[in-house]
C-alpha positions in Angstrom: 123.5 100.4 67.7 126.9 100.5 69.5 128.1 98.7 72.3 127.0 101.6 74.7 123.9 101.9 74.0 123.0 98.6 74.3 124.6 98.9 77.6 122.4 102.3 78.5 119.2 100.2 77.1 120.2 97.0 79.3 120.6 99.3 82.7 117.7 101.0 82.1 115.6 97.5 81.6 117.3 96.2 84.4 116.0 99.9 86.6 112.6 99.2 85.3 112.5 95.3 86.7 113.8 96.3 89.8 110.9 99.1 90.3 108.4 96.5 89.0 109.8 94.0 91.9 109.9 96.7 94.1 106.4 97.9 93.6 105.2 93.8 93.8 106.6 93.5 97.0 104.6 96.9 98.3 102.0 95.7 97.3 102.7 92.0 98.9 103.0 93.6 102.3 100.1 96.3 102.0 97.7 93.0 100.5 99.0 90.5 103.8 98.4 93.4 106.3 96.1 92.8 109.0 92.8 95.1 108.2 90.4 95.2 110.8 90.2 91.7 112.6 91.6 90.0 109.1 94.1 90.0 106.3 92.8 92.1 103.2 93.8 89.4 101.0 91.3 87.4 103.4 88.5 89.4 103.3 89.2 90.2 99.2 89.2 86.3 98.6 85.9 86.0 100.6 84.0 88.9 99.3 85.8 87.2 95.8 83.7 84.0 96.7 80.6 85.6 96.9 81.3 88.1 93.9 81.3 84.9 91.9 78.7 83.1 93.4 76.2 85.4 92.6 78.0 86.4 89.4 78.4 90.1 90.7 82.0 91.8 90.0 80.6 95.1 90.9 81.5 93.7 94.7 85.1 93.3 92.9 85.7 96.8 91.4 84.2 98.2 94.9 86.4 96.5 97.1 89.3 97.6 94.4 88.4 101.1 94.5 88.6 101.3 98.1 91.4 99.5 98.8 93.3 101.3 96.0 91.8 104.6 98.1 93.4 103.1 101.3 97.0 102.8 99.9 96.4 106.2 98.5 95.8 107.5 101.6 98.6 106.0 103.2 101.0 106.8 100.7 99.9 110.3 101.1 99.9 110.5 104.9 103.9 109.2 104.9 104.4 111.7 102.5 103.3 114.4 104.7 105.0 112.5 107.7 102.4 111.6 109.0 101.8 108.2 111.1 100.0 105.3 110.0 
């Protein structure tokens, strides 16, 4: 391997941890978001507490879904320009 493409492979690793960083901190922002009357990473920790306590993840994967339906949603409404 020559000395270019070690320097293609290196930019493109670097272009990948900058998109993972960037994707992190979307997500960061969309999880601290006010939701309602709370923070979604409030009400996931809660409904997290309770999945636990009664040793029920199916709470878990629902809240997931729907919240992974949500940022869907939203990606797809700025997309069509749409407002929040």
């Amino acid at each position: 391997m020559n000395h270019e493409e070690m320097m293609e492979i290196a930019e493109q690793r670097e272009a990948m941890n900058a998109k993972k960083l960037e994707i992190k901190k979307q997500f960061d922002e969309w999880f601290g978001e006010l939701e309602g009357y709370t923070l979604r990473y409030e009400r996931f920790w809660d409904d997290f507490d309770q999945a636990k306590n009664k040793n029920d993840y199916k709470l878990m994967v629902k809240w997931m879904r729907i919240a992974y339906e949500m940022g869907y949603y939203a990606c797809e409404s700025k997309i069509n320009g749409e407002t929040k």
